[in-house]
N, CA, C and O atoms as a Tripos MOL2 file, in Angstrom:
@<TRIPOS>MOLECULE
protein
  312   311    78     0     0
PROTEIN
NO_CHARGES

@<TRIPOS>ATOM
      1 N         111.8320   97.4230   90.9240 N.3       1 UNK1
      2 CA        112.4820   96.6250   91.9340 C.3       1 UNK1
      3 C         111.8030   95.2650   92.0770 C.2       1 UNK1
      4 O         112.4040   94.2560   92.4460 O.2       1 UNK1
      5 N         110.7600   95.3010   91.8220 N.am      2 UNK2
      6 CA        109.5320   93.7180   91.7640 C.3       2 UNK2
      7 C         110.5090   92.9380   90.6940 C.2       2 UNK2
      8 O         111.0150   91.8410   90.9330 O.2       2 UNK2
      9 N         110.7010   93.7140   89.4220 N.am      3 UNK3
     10 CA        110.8590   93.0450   88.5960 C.3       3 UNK3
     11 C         112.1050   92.1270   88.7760 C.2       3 UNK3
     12 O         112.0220   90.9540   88.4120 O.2       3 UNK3
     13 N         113.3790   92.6570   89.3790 N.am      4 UNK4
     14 CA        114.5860   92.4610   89.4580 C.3       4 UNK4
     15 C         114.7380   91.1720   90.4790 C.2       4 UNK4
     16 O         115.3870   90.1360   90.3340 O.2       4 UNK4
     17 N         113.8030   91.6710   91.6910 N.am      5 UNK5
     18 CA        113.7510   90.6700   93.0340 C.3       5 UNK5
     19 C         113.5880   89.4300   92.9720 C.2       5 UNK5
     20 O         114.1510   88.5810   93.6630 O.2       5 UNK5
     21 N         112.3410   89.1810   91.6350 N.am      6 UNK6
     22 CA        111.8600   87.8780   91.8140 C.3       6 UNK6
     23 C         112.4060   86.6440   90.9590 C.2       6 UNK6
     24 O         113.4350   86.8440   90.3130 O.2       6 UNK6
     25 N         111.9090   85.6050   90.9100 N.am      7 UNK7
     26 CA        112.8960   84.2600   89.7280 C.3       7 UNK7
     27 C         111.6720   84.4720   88.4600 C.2       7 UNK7
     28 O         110.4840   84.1540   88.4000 O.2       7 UNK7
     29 N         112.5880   85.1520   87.5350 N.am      8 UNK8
     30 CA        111.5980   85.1460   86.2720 C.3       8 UNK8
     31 C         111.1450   83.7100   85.7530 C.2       8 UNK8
     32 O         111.4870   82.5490   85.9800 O.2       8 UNK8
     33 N         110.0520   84.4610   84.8100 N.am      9 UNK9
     34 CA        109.3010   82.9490   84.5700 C.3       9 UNK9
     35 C         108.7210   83.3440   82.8530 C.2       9 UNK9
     36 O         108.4270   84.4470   82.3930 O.2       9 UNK9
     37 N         108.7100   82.4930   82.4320 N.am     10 UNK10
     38 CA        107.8790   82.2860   81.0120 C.3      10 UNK10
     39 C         106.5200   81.6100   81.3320 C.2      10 UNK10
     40 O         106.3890   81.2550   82.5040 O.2      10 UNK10
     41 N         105.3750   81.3480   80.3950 N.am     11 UNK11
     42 CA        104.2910   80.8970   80.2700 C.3      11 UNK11
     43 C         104.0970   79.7020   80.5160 C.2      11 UNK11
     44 O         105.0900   79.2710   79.9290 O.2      11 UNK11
     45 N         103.5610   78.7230   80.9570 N.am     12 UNK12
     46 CA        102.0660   79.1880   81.5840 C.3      12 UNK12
     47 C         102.5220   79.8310   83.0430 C.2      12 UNK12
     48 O         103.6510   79.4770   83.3850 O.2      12 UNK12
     49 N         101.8470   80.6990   83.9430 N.am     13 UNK13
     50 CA        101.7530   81.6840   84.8590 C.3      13 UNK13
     51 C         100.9410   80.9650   86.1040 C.2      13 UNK13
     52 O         100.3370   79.9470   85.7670 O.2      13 UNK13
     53 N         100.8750   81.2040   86.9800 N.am     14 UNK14
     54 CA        100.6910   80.7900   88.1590 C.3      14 UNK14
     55 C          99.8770   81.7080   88.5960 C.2      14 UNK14
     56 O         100.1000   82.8830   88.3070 O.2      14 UNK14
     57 N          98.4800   81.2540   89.5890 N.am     15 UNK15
     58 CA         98.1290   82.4140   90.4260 C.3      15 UNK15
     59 C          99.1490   82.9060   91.6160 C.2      15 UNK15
     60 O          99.6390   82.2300   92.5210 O.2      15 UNK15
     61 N          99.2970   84.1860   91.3460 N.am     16 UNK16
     62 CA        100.0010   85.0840   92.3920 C.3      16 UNK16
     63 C         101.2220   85.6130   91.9540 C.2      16 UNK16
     64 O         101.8280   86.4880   92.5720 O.2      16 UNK16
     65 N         101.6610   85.0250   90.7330 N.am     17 UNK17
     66 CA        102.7150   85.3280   89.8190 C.3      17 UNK17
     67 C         102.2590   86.9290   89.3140 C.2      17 UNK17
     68 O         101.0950   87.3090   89.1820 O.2      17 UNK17
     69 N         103.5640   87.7940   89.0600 N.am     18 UNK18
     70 CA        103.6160   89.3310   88.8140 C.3      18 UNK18
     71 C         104.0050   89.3740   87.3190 C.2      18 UNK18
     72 O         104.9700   88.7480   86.8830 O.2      18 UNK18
     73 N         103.2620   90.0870   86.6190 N.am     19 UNK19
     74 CA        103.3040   90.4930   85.2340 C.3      19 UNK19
     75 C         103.8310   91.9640   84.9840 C.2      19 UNK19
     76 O         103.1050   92.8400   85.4520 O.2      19 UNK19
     77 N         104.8990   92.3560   84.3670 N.am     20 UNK20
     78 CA        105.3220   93.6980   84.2790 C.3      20 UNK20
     79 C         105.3130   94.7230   82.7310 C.2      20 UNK20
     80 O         105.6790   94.1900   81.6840 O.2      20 UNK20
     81 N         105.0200   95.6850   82.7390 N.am     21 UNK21
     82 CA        104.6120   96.5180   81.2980 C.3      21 UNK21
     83 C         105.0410   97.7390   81.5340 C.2      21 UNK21
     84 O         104.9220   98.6150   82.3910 O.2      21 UNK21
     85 N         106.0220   97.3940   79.6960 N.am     22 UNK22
     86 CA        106.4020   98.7480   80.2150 C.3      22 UNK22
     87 C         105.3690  100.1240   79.9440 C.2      22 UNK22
     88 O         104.1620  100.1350   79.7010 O.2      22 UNK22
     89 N         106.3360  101.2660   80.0850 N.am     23 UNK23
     90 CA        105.9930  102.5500   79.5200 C.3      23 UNK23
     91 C         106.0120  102.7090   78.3070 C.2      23 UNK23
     92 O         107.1910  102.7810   77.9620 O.2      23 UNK23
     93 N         104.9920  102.8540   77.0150 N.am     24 UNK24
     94 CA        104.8150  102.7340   75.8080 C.3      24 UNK24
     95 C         106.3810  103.5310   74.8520 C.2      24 UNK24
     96 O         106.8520  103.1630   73.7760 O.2      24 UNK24
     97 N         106.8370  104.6680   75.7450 N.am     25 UNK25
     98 CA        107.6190  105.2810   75.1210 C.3      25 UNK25
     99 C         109.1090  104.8440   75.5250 C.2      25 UNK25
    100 O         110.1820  105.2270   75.0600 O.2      25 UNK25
    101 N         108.8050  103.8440   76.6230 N.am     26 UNK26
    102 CA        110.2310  103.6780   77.2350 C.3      26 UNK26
    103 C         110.3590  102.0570   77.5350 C.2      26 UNK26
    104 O         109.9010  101.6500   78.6020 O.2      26 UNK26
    105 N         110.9370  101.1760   76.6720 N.am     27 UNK27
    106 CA        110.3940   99.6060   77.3340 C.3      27 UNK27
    107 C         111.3250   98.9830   78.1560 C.2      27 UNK27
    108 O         111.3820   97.7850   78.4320 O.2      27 UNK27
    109 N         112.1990  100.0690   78.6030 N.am     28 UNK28
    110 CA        113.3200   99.6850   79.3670 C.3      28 UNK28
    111 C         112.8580   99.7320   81.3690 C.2      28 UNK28
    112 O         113.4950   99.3430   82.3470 O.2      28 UNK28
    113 N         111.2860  100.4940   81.2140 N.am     29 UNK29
    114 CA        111.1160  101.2890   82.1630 C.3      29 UNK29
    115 C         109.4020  100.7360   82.7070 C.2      29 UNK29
    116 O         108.2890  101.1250   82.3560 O.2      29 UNK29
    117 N         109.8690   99.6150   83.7550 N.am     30 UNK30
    118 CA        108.3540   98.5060   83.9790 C.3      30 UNK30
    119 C         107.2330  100.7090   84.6930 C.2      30 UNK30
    120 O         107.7100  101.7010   85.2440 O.2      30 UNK30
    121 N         106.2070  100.4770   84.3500 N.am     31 UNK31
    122 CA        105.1540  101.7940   84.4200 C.3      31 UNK31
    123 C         103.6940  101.1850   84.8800 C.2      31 UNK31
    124 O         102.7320  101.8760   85.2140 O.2      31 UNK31
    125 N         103.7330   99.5260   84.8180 N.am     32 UNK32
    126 CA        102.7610   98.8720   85.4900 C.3      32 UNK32
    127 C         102.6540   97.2850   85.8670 C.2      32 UNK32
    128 O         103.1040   96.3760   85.1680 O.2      32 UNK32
    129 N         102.0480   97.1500   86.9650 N.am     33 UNK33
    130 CA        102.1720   95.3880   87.7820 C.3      33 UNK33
    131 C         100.7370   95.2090   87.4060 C.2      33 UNK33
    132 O          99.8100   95.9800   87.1620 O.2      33 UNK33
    133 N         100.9440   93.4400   87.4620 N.am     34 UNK34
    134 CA         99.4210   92.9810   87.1390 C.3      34 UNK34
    135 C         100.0380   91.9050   88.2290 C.2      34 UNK34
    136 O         101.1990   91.7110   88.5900 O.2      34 UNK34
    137 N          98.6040   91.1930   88.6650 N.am     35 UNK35
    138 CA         98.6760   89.7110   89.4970 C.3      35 UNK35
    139 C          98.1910   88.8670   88.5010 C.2      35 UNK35
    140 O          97.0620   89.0370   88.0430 O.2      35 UNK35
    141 N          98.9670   87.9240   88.0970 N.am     36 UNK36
    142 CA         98.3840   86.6800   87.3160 C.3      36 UNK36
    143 C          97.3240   85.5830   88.3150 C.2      36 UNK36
    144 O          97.5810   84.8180   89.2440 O.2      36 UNK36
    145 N          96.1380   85.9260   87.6490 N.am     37 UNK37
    146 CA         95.0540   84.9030   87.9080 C.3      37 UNK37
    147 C          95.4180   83.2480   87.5980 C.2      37 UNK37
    148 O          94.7470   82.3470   88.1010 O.2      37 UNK37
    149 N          96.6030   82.9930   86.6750 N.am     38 UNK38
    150 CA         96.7440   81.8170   86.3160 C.3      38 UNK38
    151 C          96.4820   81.8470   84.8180 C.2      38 UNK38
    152 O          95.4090   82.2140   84.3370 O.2      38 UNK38
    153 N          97.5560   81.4280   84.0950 N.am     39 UNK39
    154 CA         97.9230   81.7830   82.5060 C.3      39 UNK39
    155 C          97.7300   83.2780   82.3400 C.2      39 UNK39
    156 O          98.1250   84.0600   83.2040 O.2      39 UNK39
    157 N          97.2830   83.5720   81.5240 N.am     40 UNK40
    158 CA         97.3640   84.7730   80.8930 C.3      40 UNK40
    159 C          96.4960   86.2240   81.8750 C.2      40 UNK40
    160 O          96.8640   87.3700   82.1370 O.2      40 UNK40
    161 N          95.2860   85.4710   82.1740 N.am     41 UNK41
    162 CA         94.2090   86.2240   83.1650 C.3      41 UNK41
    163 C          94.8430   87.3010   84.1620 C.2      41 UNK41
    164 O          96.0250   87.1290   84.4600 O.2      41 UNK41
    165 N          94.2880   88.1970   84.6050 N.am     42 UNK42
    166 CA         95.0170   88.9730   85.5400 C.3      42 UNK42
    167 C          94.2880   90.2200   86.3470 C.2      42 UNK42
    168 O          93.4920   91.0780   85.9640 O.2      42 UNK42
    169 N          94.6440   90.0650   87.0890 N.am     43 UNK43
    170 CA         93.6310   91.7980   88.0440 C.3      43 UNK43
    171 C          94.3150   92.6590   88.0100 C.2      43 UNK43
    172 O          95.3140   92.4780   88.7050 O.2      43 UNK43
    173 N          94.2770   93.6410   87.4800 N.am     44 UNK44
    174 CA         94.8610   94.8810   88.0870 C.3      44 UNK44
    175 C          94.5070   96.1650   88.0640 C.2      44 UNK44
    176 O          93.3920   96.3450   87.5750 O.2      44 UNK44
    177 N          95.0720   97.1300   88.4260 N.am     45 UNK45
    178 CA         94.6090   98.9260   88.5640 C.3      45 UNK45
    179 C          94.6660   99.4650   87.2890 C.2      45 UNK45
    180 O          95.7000   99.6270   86.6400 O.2      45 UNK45
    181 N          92.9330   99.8860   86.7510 N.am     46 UNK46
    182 CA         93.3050  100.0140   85.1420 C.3      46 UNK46
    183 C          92.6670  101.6100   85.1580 C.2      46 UNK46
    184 O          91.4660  101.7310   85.3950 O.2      46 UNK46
    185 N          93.4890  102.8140   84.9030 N.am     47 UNK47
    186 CA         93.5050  104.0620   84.8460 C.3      47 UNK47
    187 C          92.0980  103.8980   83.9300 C.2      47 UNK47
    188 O          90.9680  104.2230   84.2920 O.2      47 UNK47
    189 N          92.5000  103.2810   82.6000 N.am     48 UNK48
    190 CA         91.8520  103.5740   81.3820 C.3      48 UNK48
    191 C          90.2010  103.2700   81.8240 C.2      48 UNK48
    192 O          89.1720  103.7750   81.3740 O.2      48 UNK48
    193 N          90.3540  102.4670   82.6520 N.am     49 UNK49
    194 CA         88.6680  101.7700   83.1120 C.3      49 UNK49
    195 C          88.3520  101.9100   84.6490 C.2      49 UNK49
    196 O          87.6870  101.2160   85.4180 O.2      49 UNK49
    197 N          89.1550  103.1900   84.8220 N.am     50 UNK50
    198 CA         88.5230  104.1290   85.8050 C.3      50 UNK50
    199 C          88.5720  103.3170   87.4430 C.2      50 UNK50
    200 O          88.0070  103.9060   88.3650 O.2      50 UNK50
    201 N          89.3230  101.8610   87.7470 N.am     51 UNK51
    202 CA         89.5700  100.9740   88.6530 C.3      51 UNK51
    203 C          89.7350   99.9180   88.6270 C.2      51 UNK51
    204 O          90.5560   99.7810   87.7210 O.2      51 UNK51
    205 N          89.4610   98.7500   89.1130 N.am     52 UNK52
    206 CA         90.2120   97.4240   89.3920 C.3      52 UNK52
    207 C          89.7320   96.7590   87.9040 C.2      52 UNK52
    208 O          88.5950   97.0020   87.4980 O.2      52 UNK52
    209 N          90.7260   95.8410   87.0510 N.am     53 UNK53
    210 CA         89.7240   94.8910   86.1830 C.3      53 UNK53
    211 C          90.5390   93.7730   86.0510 C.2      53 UNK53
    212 O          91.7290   93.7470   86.3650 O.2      53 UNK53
    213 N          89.8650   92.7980   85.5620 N.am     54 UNK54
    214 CA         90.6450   91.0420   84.9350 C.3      54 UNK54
    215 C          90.4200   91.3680   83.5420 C.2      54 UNK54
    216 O          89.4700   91.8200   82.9030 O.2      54 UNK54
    217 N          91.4810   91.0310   83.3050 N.am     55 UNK55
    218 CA         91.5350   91.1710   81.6810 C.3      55 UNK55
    219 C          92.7210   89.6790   81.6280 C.2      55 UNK55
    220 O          93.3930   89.0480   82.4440 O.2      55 UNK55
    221 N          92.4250   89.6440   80.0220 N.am     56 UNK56
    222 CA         93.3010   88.2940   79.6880 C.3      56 UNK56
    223 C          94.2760   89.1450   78.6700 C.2      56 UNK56
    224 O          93.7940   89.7780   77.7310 O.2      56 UNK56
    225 N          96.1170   89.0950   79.0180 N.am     57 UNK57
    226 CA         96.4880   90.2080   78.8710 C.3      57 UNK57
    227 C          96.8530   89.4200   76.8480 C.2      57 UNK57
    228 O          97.1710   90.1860   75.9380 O.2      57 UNK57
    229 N          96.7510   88.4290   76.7080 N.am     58 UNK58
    230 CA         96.6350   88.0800   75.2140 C.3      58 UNK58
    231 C          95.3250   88.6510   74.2560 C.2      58 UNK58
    232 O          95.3390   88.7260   73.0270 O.2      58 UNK58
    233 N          94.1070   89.0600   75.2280 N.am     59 UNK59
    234 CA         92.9720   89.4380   74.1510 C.3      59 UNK59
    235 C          93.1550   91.2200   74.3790 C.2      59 UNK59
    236 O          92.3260   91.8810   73.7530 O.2      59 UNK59
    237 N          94.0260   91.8990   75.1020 N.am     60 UNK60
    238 CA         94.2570   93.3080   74.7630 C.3      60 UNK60
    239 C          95.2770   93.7340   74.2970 C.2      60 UNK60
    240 O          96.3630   93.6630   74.8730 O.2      60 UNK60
    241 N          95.1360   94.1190   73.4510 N.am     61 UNK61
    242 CA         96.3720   95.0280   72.4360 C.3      61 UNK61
    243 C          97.2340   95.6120   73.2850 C.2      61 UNK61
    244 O          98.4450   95.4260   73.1700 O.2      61 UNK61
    245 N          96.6400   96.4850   74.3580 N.am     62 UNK62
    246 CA         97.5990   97.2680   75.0870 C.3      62 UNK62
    247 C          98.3910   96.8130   75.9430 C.2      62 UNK62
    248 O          99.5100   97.1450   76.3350 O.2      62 UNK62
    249 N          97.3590   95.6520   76.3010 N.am     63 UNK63
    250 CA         98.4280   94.7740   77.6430 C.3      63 UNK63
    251 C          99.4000   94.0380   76.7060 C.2      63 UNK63
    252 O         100.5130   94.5590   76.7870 O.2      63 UNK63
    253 N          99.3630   92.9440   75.7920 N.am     64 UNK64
    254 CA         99.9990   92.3740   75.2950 C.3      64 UNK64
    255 C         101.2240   93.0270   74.5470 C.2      64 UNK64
    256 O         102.3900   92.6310   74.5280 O.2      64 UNK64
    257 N         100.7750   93.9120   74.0550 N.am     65 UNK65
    258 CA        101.8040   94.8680   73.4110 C.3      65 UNK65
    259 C         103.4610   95.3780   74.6430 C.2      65 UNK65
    260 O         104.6550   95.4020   74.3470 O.2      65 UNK65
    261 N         102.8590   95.6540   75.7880 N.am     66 UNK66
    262 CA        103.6320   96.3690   76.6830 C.3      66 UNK66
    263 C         103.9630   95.5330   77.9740 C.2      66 UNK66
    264 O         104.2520   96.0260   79.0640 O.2      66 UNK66
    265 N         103.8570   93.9100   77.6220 N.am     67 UNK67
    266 CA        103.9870   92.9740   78.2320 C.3      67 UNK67
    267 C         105.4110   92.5790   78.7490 C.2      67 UNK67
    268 O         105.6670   91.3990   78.5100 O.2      67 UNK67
    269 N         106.3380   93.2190   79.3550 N.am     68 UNK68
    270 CA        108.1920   92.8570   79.4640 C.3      68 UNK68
    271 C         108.5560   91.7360   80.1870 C.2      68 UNK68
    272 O         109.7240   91.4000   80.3840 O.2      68 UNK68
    273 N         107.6240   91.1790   80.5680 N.am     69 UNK69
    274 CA        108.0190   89.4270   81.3330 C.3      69 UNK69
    275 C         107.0050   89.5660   83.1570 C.2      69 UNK69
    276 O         106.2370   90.2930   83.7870 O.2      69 UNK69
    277 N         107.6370   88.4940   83.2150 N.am     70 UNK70
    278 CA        106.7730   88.1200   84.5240 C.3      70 UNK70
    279 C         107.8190   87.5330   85.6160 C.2      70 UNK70
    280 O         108.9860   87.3700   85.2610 O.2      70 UNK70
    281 N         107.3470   87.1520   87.1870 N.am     71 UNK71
    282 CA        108.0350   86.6410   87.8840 C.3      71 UNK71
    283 C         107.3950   86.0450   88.6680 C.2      71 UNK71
    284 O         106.1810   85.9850   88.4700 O.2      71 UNK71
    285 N         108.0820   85.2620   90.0690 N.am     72 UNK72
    286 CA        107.1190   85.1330   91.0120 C.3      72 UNK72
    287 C         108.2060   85.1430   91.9190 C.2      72 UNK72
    288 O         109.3540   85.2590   91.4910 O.2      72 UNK72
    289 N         107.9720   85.0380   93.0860 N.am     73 UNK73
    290 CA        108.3870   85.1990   94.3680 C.3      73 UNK73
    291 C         107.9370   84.1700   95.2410 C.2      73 UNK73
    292 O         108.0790   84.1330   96.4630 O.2      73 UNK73
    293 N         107.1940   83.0550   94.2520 N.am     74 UNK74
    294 CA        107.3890   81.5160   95.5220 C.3      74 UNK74
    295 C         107.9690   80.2870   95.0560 C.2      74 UNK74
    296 O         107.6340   79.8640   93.9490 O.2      74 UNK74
    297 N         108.5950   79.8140   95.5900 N.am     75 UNK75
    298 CA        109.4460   78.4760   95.2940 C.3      75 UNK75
    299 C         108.6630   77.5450   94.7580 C.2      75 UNK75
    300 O         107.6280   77.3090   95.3800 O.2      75 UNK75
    301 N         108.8800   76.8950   93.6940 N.am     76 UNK76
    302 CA        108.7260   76.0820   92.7750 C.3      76 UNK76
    303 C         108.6030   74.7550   94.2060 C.2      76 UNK76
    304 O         109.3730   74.2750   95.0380 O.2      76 UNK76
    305 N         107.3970   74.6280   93.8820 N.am     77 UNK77
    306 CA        106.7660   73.0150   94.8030 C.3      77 UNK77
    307 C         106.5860   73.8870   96.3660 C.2      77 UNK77
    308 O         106.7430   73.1500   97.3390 O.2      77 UNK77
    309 N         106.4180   74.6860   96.5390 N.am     78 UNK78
    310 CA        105.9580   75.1370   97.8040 C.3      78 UNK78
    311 C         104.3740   75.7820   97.8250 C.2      78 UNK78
    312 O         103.8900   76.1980   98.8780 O.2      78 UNK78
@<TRIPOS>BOND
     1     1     2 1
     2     2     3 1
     3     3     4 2
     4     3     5 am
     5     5     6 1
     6     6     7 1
     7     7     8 2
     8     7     9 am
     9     9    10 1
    10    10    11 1
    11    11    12 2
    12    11    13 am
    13    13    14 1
    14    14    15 1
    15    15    16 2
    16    15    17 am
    17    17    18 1
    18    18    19 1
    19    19    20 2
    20    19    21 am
    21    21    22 1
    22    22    23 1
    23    23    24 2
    24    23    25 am
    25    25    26 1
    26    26    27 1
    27    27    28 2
    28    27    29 am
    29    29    30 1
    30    30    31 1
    31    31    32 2
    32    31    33 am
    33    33    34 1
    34    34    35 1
    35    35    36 2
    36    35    37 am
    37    37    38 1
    38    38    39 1
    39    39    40 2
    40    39    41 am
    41    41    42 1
    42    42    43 1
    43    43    44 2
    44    43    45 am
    45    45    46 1
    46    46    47 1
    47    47    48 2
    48    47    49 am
    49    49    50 1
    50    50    51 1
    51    51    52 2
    52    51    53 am
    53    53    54 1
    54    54    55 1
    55    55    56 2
    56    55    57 am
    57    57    58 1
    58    58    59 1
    59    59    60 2
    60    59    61 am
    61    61    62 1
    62    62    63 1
    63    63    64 2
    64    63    65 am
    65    65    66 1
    66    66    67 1
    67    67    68 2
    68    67    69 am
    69    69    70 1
    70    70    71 1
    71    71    72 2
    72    71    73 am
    73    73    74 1
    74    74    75 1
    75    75    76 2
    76    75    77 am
    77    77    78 1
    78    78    79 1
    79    79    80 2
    80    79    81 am
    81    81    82 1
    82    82    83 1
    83    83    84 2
    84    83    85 am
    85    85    86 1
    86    86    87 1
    87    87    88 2
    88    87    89 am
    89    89    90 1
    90    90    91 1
    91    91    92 2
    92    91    93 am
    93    93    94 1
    94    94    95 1
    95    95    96 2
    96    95    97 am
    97    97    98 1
    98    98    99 1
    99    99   100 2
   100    99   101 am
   101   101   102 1
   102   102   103 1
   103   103   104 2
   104   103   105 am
   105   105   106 1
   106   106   107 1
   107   107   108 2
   108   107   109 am
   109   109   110 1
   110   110   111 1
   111   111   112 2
   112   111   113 am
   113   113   114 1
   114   114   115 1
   115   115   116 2
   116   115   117 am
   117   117   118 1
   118   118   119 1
   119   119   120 2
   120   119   121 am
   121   121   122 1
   122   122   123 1
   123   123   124 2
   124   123   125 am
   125   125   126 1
   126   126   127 1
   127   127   128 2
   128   127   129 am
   129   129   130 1
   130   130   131 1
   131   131   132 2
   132   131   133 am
   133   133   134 1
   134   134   135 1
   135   135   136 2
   136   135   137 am
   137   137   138 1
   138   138   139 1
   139   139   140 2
   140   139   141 am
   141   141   142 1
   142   142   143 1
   143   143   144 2
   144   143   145 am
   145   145   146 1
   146   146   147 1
   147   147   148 2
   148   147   149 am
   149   149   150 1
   150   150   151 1
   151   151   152 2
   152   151   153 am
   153   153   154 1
   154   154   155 1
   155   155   156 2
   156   155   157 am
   157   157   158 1
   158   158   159 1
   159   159   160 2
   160   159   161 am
   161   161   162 1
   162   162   163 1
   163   163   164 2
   164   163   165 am
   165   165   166 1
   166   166   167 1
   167   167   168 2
   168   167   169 am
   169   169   170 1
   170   170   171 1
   171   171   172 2
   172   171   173 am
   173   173   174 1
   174   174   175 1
   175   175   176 2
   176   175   177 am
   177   177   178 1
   178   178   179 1
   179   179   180 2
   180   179   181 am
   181   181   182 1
   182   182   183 1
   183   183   184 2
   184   183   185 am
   185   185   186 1
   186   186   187 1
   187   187   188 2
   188   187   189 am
   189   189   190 1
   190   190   191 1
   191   191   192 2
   192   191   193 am
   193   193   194 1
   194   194   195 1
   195   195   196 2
   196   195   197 am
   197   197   198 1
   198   198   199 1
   199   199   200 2
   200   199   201 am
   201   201   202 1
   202   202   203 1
   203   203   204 2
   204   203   205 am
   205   205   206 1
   206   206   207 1
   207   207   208 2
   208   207   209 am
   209   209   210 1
   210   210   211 1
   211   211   212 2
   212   211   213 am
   213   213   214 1
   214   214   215 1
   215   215   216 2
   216   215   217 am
   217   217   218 1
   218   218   219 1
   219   219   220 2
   220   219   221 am
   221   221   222 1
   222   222   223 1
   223   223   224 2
   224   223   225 am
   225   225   226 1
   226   226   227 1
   227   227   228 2
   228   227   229 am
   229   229   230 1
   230   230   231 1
   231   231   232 2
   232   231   233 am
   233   233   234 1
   234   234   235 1
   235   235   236 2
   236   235   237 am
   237   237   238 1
   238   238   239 1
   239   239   240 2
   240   239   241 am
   241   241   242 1
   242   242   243 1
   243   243   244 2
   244   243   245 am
   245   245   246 1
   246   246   247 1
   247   247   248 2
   248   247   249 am
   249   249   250 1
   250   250   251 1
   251   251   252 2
   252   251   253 am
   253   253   254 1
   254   254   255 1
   255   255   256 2
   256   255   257 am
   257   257   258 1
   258   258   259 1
   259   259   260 2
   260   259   261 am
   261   261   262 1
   262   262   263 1
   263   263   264 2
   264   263   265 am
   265   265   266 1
   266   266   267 1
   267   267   268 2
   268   267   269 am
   269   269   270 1
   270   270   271 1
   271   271   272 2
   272   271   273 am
   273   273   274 1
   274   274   275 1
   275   275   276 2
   276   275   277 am
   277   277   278 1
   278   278   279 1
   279   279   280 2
   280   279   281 am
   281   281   282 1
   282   282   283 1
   283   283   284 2
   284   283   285 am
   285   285   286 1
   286   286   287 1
   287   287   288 2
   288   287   289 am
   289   289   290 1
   290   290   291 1
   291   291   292 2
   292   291   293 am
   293   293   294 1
   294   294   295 1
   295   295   296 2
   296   295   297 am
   297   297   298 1
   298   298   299 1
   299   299   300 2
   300   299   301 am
   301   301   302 1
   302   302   303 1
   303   303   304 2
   304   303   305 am
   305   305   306 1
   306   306   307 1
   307   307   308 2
   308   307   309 am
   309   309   310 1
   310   310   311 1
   311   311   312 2
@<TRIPOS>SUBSTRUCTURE
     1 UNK1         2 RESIDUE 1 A UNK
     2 UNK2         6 RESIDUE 1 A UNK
     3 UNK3        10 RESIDUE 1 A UNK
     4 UNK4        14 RESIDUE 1 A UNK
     5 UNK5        18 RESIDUE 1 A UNK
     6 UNK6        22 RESIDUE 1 A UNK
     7 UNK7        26 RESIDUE 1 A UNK
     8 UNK8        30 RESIDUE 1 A UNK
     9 UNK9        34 RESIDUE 1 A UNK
    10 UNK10       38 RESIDUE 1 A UNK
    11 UNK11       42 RESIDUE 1 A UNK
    12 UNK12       46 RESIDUE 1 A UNK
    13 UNK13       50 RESIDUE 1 A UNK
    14 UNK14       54 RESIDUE 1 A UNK
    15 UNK15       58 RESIDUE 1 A UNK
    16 UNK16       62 RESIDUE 1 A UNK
    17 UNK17       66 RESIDUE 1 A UNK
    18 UNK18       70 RESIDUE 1 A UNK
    19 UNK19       74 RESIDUE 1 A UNK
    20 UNK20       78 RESIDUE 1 A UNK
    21 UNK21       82 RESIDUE 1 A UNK
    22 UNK22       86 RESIDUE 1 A UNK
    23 UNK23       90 RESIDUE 1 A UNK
    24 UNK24       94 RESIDUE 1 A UNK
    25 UNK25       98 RESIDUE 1 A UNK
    26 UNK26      102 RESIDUE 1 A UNK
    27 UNK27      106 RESIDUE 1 A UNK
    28 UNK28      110 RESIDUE 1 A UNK
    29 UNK29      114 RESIDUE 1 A UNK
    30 UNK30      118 RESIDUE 1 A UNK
    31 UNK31      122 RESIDUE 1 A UNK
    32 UNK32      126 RESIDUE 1 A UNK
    33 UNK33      130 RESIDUE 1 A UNK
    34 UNK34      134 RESIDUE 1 A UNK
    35 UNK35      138 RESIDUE 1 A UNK
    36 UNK36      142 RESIDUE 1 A UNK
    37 UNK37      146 RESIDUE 1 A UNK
    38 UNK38      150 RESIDUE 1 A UNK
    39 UNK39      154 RESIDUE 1 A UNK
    40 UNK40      158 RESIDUE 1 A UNK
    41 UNK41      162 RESIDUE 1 A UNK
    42 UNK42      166 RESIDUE 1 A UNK
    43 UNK43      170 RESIDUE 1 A UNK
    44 UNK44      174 RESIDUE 1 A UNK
    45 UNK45      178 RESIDUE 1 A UNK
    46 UNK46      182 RESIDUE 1 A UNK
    47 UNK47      186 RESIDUE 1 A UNK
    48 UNK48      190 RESIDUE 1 A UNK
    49 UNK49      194 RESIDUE 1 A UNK
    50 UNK50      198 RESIDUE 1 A UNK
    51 UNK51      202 RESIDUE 1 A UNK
    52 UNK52      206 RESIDUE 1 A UNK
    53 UNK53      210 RESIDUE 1 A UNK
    54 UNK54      214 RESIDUE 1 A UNK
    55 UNK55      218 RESIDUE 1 A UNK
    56 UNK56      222 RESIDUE 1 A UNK
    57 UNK57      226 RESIDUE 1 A UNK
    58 UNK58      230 RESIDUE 1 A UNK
    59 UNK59      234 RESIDUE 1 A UNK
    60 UNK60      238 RESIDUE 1 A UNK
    61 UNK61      242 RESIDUE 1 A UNK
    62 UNK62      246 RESIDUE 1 A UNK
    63 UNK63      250 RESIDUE 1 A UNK
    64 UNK64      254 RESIDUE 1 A UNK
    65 UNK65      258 RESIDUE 1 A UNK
    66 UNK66      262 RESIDUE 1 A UNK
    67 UNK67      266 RESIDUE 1 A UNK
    68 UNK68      270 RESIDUE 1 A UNK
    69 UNK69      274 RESIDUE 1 A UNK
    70 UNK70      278 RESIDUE 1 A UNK
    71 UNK71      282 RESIDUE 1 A UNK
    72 UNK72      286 RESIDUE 1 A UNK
    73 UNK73      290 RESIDUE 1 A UNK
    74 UNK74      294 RESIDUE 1 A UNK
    75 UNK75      298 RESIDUE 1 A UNK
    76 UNK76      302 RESIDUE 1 A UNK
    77 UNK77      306 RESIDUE 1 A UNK
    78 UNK78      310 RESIDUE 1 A UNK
């Protein structure tokens, strides 16, 4: 529903901008949110590393791989 709500966006990324990934078996089906730090950078809830991390989702295979677009939810010049 994040994904649908907001005005999609292409690269470069904004802090506070939402990054969506899918489910490896399903790419129709967003299975995780990231917060864009600004370009690529990002925080989020990482199972694999046991809690919170920044990762740059271009230097991980897994993020980049399962990367389905991004959005944001604030008006352009606000």
């Amino acid at each position: 529903m994040q994904k649908a709500g907001g005005q999609p966006l292409q690269a470069p990324l904004q802090e506070g901008d939402l990054l969506f990934f899918c489910a490896e078996e399903d790419r129709s089906r967003v299975s995780h949110v990231a917060i864009s730090l600004g370009d690529w950078r990002v925080i989020h809830s990482s199972r694999r590393r046991n809690g919170v991390a920044i990762d740059d989702v271009q230097e991980v295979p897994h993020l980049r791989e399962t990367c389905i677009g991004a959005c944001t939810y604030f008006k352009s010049g606000s």
